[in-house]
ROMARTI-716118 format. One line per field, with one value per residue: residue number from 1; residue in three letters; y, x, z of N, C-alpha, C, O, CB in turn. Coordinates in steps of 0.05 Angstrom, whole numbers, plus 5000, padded with zeros to 4 digits. Atoms other than C-alpha are relative to their C-alpha. Glycine has a CB too. Layout:
n: c(NUM:...)
res: c(ALA:...)
nv: c(Y:...)
nu: c(X:...)
nw: c(Z:...)
cav: c(Y:...)
cau: c(X:...)
caw: c(Z:...)
cv: c(Y:...)
cu: c(X:...)
cw: c(Z:...)
ov: c(Y:...)
ou: c(X:...)
ow: c(Z:...)
cbv: c(Y:...)
cbu: c(X:...)
cbw: c(Z:...)
***
This chain:
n: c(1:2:3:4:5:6:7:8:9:10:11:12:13:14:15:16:17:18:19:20:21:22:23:24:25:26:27:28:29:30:31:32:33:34:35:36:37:38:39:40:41:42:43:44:45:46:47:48:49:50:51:52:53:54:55:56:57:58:59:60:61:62:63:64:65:66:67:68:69:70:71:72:73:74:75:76:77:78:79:80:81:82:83:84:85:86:87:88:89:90:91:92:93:94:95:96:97:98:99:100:101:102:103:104:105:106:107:108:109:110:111:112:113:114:115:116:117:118:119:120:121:122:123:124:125:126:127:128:129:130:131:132:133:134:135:136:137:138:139:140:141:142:143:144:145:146:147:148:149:150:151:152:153:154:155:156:157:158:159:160:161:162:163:164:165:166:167:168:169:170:171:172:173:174:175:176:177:178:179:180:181:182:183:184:185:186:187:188:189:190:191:192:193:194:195:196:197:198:199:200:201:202:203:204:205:206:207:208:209)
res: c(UNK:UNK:UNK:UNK:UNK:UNK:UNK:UNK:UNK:UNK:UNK:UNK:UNK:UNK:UNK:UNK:UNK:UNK:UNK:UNK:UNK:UNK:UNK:UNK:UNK:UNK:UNK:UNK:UNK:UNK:UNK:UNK:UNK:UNK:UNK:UNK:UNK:UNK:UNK:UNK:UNK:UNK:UNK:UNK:UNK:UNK:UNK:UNK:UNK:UNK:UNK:UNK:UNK:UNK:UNK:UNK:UNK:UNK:UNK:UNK:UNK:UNK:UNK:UNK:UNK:UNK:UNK:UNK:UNK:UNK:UNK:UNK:UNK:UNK:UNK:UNK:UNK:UNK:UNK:UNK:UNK:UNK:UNK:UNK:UNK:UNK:UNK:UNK:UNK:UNK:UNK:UNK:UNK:UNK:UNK:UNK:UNK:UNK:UNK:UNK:UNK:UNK:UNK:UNK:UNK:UNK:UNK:UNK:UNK:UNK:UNK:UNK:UNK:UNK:UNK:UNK:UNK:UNK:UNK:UNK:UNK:UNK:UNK:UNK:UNK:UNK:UNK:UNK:UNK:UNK:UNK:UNK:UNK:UNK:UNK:UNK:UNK:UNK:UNK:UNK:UNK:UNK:UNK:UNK:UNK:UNK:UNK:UNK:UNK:UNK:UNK:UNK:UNK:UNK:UNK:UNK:UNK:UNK:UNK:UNK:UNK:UNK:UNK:UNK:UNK:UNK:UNK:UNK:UNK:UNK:UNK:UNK:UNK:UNK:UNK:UNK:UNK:UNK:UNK:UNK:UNK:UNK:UNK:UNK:UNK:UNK:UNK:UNK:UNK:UNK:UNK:UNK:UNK:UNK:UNK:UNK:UNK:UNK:UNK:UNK:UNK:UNK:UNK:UNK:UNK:UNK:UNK:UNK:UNK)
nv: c(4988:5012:5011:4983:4985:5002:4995:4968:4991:4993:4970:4967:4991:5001:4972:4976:4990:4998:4966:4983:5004:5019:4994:4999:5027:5032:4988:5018:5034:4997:4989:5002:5026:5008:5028:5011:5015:5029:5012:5000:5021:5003:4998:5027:5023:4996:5003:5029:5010:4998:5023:5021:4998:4999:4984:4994:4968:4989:5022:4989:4977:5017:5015:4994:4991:5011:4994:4982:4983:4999:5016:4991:4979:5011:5025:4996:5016:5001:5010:5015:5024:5017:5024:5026:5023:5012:5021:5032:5019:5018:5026:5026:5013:5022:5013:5022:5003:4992:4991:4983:4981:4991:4988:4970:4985:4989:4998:5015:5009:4988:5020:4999:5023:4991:4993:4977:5005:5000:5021:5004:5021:4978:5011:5011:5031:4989:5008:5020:5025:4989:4990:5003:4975:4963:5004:5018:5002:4983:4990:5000:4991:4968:4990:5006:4985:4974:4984:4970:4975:5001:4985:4973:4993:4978:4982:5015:5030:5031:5010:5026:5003:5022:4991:5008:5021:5003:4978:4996:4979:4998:4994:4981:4985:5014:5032:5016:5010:5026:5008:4997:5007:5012:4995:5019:4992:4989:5009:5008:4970:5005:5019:5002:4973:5012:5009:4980:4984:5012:5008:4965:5002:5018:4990:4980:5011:4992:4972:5007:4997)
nu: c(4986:4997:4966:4991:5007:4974:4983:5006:4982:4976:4989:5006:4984:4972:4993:5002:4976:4975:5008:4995:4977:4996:5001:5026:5016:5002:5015:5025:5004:4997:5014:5021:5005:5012:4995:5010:5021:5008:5032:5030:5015:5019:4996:4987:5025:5007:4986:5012:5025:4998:4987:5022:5029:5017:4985:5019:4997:5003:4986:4971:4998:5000:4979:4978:4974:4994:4969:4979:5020:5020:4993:5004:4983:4967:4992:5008:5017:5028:5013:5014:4979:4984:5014:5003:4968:4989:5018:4990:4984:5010:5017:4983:4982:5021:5004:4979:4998:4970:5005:5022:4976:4986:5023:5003:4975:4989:4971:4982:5015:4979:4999:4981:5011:4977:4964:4994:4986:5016:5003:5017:5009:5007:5020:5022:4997:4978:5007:5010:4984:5004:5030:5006:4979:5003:5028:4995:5029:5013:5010:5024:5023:5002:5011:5022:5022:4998:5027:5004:4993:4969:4986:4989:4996:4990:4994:4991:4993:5023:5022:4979:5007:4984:4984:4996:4997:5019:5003:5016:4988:5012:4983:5021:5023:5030:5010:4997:4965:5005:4975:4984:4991:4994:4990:5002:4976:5007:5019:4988:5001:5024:5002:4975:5014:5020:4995:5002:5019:5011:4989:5004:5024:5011:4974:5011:5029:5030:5010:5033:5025)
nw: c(5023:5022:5008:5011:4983:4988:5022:5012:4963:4993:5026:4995:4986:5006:5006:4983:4984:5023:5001:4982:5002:4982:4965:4999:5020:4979:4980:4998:5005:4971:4988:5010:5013:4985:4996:5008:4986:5008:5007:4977:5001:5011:5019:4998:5008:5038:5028:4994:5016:5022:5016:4996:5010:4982:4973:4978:4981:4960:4981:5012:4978:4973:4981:5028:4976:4983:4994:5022:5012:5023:5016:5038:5006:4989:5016:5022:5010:4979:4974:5015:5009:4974:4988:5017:4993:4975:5002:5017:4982:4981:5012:5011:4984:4982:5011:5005:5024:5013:5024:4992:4971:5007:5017:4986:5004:5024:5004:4991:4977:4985:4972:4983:4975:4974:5003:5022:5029:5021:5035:5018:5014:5024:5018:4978:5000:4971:4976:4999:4988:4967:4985:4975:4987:4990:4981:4987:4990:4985:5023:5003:4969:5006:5027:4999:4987:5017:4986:5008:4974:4989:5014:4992:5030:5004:5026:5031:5001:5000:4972:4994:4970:4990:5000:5033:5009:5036:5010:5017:5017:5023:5018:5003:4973:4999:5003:4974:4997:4995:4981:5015:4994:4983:4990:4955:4977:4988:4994:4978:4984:4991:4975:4975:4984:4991:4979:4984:4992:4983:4974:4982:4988:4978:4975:4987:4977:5003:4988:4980:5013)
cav: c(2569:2541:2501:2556:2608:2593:2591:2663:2684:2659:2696:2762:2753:2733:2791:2838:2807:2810:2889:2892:2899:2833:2853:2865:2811:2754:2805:2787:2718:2716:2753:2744:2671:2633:2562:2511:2475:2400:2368:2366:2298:2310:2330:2268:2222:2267:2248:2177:2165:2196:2140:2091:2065:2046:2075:2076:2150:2144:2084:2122:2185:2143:2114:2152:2172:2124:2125:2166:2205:2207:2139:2175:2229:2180:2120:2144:2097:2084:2064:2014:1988:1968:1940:1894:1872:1862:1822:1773:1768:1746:1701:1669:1655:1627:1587:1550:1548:1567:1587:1637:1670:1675:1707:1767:1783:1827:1821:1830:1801:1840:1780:1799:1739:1742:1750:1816:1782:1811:1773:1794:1747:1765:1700:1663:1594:1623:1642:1583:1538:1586:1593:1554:1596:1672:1645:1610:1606:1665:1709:1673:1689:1764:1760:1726:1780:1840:1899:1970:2010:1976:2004:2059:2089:2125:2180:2150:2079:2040:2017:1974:1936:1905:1958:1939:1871:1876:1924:1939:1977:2008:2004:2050:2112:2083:2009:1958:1944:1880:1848:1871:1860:1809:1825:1771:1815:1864:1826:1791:1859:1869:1809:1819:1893:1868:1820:1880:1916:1860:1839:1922:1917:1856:1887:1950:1953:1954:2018:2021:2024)
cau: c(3024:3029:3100:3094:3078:3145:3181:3169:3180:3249:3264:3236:3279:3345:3338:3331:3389:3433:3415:3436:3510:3538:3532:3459:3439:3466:3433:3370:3380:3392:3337:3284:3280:3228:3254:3228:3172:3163:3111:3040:3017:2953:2992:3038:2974:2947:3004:3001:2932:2950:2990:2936:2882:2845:2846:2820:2822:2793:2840:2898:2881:2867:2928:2977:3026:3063:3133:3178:3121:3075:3071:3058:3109:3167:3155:3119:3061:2996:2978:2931:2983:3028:2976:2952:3032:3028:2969:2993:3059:3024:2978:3036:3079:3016:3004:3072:3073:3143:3122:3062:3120:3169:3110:3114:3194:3229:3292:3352:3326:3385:3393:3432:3451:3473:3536:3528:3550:3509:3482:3450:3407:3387:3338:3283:3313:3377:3330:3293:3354:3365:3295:3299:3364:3329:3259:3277:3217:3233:3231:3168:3134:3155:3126:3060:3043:3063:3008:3007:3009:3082:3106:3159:3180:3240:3250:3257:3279:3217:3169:3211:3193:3229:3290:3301:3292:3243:3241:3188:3209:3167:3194:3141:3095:3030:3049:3052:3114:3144:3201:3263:3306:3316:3353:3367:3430:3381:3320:3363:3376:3304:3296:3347:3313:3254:3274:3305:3249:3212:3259:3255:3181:3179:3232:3186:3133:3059:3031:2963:2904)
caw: c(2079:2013:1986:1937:1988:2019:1964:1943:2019:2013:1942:1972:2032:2000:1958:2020:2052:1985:1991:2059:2094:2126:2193:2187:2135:2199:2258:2218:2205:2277:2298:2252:2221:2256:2284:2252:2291:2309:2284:2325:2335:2304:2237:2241:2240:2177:2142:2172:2143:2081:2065:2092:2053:2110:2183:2249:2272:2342:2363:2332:2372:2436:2442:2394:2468:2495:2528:2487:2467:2398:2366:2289:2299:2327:2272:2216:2218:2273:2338:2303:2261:2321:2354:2299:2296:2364:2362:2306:2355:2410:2380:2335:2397:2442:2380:2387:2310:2284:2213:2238:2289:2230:2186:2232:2220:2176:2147:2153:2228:2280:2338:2399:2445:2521:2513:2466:2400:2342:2275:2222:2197:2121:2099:2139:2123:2169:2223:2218:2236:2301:2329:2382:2408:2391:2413:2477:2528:2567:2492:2477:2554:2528:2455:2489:2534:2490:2504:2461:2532:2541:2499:2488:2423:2398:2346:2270:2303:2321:2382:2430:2499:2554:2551:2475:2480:2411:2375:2318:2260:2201:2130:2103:2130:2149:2143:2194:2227:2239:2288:2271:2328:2379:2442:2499:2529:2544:2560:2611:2633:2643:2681:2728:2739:2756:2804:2839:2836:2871:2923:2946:2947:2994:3035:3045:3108:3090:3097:3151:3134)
cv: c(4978:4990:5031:5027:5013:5008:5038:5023:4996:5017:5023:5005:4991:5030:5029:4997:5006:5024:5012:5001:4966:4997:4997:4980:4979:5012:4987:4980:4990:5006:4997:4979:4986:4968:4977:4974:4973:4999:4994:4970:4999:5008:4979:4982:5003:4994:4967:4987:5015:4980:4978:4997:4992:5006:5003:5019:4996:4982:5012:5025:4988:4995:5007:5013:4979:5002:5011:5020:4995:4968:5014:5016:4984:4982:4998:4983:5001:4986:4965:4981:4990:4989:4979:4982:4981:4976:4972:4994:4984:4979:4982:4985:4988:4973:4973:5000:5021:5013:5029:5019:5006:5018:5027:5017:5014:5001:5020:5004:5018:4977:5014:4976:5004:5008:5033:5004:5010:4994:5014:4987:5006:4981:4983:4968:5006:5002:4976:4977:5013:5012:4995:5011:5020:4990:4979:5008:5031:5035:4983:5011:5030:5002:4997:5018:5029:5015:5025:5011:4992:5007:5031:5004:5014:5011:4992:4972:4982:5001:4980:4993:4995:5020:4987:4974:4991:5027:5000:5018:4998:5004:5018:5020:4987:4975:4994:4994:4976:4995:4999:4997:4990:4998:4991:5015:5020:4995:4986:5025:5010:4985:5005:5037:4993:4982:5020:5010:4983:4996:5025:5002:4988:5006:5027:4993:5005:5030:4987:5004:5031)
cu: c(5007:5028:5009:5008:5035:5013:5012:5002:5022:5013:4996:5022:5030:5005:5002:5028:5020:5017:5015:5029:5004:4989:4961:4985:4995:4987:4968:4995:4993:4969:4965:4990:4991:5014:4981:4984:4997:4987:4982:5004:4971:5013:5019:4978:4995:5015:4997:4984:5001:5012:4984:4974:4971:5012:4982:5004:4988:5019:5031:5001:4998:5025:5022:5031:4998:5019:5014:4984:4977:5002:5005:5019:5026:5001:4988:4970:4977:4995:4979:5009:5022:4978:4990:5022:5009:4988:5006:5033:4997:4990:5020:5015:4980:4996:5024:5011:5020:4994:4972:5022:5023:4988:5007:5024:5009:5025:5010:4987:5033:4994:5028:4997:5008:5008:5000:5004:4971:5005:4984:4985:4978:4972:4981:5014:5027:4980:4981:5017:5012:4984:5002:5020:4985:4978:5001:4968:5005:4992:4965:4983:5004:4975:4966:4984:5010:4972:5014:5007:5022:5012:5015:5019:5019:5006:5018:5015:4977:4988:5017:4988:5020:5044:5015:5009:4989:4995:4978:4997:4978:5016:4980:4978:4972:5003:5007:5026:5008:5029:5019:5038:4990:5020:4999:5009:4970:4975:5014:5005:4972:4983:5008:4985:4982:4994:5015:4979:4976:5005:5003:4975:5003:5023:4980:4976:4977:4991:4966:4987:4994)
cw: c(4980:4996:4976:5009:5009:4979:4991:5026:4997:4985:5009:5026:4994:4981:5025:5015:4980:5004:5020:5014:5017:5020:5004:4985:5024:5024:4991:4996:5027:5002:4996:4980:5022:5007:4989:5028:5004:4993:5027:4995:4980:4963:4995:4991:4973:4982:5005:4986:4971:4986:5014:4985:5014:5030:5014:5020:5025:5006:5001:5013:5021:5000:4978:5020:5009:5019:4988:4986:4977:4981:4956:4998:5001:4971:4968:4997:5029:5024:4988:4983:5018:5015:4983:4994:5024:5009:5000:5021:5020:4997:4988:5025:5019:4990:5003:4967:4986:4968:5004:5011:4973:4973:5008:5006:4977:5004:4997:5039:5015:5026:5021:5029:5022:4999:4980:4970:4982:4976:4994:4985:4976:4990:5020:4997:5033:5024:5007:5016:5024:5015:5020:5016:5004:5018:5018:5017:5016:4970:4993:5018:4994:4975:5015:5020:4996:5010:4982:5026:5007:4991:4996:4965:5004:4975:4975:5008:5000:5021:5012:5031:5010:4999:4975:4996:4973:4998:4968:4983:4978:4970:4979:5018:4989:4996:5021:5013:5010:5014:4979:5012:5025:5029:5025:5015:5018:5008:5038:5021:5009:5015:5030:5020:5012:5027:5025:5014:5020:5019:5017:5011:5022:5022:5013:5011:4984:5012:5018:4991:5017)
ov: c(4957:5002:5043:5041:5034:5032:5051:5046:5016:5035:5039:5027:4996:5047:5051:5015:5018:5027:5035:4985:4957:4979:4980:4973:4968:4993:4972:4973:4977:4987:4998:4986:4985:4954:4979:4957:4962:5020:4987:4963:4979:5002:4977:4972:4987:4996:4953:4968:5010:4975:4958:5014:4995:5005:5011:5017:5011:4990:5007:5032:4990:5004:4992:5020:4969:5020:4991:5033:4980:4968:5008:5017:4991:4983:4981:4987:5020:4962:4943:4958:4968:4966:4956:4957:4962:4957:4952:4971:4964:4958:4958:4960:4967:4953:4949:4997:5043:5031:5043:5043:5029:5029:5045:5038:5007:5008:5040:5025:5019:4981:5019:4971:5018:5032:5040:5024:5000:4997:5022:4987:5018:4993:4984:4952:5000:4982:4975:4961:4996:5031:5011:5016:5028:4994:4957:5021:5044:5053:4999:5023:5044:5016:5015:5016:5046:5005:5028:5017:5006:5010:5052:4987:5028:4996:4991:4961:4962:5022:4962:5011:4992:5006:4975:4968:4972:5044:4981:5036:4977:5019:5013:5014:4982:4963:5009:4985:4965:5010:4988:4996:5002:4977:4999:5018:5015:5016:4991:5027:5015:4992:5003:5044:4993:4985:5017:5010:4996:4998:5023:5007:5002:4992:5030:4977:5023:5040:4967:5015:5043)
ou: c(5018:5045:5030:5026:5047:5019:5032:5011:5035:5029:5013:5034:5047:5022:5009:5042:5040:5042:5026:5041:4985:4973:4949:4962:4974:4976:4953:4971:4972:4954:4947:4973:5005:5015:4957:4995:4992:4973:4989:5017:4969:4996:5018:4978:4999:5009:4982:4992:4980:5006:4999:4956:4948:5036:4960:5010:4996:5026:5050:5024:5021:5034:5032:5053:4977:5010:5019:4994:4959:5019:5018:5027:5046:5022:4993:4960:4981:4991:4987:5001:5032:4982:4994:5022:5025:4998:5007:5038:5010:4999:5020:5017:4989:4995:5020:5035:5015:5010:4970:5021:5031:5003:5012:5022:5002:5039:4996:4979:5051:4974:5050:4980:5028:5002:5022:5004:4950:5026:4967:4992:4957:4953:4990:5007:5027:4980:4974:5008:5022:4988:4998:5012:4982:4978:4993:4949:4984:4976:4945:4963:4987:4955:4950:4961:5010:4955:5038:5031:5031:5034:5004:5028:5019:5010:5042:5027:4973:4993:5027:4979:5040:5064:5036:5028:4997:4987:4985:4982:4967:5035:4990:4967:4962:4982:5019:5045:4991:5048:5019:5058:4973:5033:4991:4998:4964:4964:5006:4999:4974:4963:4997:4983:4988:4975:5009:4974:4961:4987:5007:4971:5002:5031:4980:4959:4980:4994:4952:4992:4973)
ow: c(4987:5009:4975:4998:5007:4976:4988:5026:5002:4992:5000:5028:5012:4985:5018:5023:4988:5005:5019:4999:5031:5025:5017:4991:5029:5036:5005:4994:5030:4995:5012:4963:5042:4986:4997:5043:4982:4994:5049:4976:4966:4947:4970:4969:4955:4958:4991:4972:4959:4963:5012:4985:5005:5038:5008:5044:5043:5029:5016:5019:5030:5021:4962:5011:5016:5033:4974:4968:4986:4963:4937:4975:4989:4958:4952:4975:5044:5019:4996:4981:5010:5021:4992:4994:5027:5022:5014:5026:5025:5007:4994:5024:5028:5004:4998:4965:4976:4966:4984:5003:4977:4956:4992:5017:4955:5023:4995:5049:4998:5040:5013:5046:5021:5002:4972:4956:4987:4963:5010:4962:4981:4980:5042:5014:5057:5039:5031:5033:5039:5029:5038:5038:5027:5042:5011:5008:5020:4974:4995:5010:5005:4976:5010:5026:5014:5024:4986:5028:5025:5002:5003:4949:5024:4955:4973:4989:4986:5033:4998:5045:4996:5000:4978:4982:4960:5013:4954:4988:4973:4970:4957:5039:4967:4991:5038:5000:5023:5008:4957:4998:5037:5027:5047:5037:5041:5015:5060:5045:5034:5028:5052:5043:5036:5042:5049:5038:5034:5036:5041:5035:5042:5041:5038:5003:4968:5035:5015:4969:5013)
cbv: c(5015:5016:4955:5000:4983:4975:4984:5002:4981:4981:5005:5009:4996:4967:5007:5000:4979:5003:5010:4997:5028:4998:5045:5022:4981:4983:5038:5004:4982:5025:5020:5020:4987:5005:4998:4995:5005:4981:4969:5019:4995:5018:5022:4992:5004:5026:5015:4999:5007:5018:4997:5002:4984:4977:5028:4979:5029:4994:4964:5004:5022:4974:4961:5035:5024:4986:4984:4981:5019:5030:4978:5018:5026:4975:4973:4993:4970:4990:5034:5012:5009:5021:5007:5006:5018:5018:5004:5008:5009:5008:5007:5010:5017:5011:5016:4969:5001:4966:4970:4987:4968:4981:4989:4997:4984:5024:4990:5012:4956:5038:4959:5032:4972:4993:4965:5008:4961:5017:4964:5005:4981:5005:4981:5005:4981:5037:5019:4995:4985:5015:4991:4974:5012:5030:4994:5001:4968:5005:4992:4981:4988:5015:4976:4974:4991:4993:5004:5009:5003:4984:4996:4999:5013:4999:5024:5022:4991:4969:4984:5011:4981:4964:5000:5018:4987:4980:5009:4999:4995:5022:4973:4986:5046:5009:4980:4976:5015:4983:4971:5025:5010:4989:5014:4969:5025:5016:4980:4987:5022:5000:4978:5004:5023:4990:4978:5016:5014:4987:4985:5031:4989:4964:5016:5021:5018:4977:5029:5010:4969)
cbu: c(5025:4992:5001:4987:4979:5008:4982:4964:4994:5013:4983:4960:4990:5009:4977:4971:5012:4988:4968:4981:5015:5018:5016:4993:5026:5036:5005:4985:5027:5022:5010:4998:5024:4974:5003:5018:4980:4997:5002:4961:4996:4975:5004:5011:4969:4997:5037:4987:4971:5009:5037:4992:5001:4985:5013:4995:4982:4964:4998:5004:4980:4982:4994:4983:5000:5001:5015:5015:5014:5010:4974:4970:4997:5004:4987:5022:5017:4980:4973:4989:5016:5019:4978:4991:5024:4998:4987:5011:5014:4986:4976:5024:5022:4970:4995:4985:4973:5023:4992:4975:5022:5017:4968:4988:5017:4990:5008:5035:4989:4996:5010:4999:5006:5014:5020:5019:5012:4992:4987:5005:4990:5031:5014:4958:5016:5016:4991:4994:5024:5013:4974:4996:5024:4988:4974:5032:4991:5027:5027:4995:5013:5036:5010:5001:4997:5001:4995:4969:4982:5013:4991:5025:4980:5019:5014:5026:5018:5013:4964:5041:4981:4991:5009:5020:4993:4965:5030:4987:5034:4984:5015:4989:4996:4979:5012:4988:5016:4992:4997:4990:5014:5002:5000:5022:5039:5004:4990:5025:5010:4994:5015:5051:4989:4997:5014:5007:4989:4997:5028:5001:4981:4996:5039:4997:4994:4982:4994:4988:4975)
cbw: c(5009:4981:4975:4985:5024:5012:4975:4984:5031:5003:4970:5012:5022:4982:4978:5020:5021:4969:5006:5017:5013:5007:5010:4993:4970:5012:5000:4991:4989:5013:4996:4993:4985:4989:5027:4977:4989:5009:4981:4991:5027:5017:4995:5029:5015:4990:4996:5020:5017:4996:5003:5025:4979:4997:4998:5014:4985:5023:4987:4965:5001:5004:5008:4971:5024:4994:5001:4973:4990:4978:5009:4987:5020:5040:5018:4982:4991:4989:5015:4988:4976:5022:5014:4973:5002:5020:4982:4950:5009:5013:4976:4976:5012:5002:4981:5009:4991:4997:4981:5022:5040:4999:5006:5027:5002:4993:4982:4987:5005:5005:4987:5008:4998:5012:4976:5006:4994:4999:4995:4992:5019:4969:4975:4988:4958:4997:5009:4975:4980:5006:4993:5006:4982:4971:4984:5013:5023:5033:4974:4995:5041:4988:4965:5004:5034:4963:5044:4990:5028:5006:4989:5037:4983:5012:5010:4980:5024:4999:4990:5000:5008:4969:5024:4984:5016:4995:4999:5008:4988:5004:4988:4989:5000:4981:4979:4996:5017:4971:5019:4989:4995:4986:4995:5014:4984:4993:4972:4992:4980:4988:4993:4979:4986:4982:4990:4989:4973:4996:4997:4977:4985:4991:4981:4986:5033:5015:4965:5023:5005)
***
């Protein structure tokens, strides 16, 4: 249905309820106004690639569910464009090269350290003179083995790994998105799960063959 379509649907039915008594105007509001629908995934994309001037529709249907559901419906932007972000993160932080790795941030940068304390940090010269704090080695051993399928998305915030140790925000539909927060407390928190979850394994027997 057309924008105009609608339009002229709601004029025909505000005049019907104008007409009719209270009681019965909200019985059919109630009764007979359709809920408004999420969006499909496959119409998320279409709008997606409407605002893309180029686009790789099979990679973007392949891998458009991850964790939290629809990458195009949760973040506005593509499967395709988070993985090319994710790419250049990996590669800059394998690289070692501090200016490549701060290429791939967007301001204002959101840092959370250990301890909980959060900074805003608004200009790249700022995070420049606390790199080696956000990006300590066990943040880089995360950025360098980033992966699309680890990922888990939530609704109008962003793509995040690691129980929101990074998070990856779009500031446009269909553009690329770029690191936007930093999050040791809960990376540490992710650590520390992990090591759980290991020391349970090697506690449980081998199953027989």
């Amino acid at each position: 249905m057309t924008r105009t379509s609608l339009a002229l649907t709601a004029c025909f039915a505000a005049l019907i309820t104008g007409c009719a008594p209270a009681d019965e105007a909200a019985t059919e509001r109630t009764s007979d106004t359709p809920e408004i629908a999420e969006p499909q995934p496959d119409d998320c994309l279409l709008l997606v690639w409407s605002n893309q001037k180029e686009r790789d529709a099979r990679f973007d249907r392949d891998h458009d569910f991850v964790d939290g559901g629809a990458i195009s419906c949760a973040t506005g932007t593509s499967a395709s464009q988070f993985d090319a972000a994710i790419r250049a993160l990996r590669e800059a932080a394998k690289s070692g090269n501090k200016a490549r790795l701060l290429e791939q941030l967007g301001l204002p940068l959101l840092y959370i350290d250990a301890q909980g304390e959060r900074r805003e940090i608004k200009d790249r010269a700022e995070v420049d003179a606390v790199f080696d704090e956000i990006f300590d080695p066990a943040m880089l051993a995360l950025l360098q083995g980033l992966d699309l399928s680890r990922m888990s998305v939530a609704k109008d915030q962003g793509g995040y790994f690691e129980l929101g140790a990074l998070w990856l925000v779009v500031d446009e539909n269909g553009g690329r998105p770029r690191l936007m927060t930093v999050n040791r407390q809960a990376l540490d928190e992710a650590l520390e799960a992990a090591r759980e979850q290991a020391e349970r394994n090697q506690g449980d027997p081998l199953p027989f063959d």
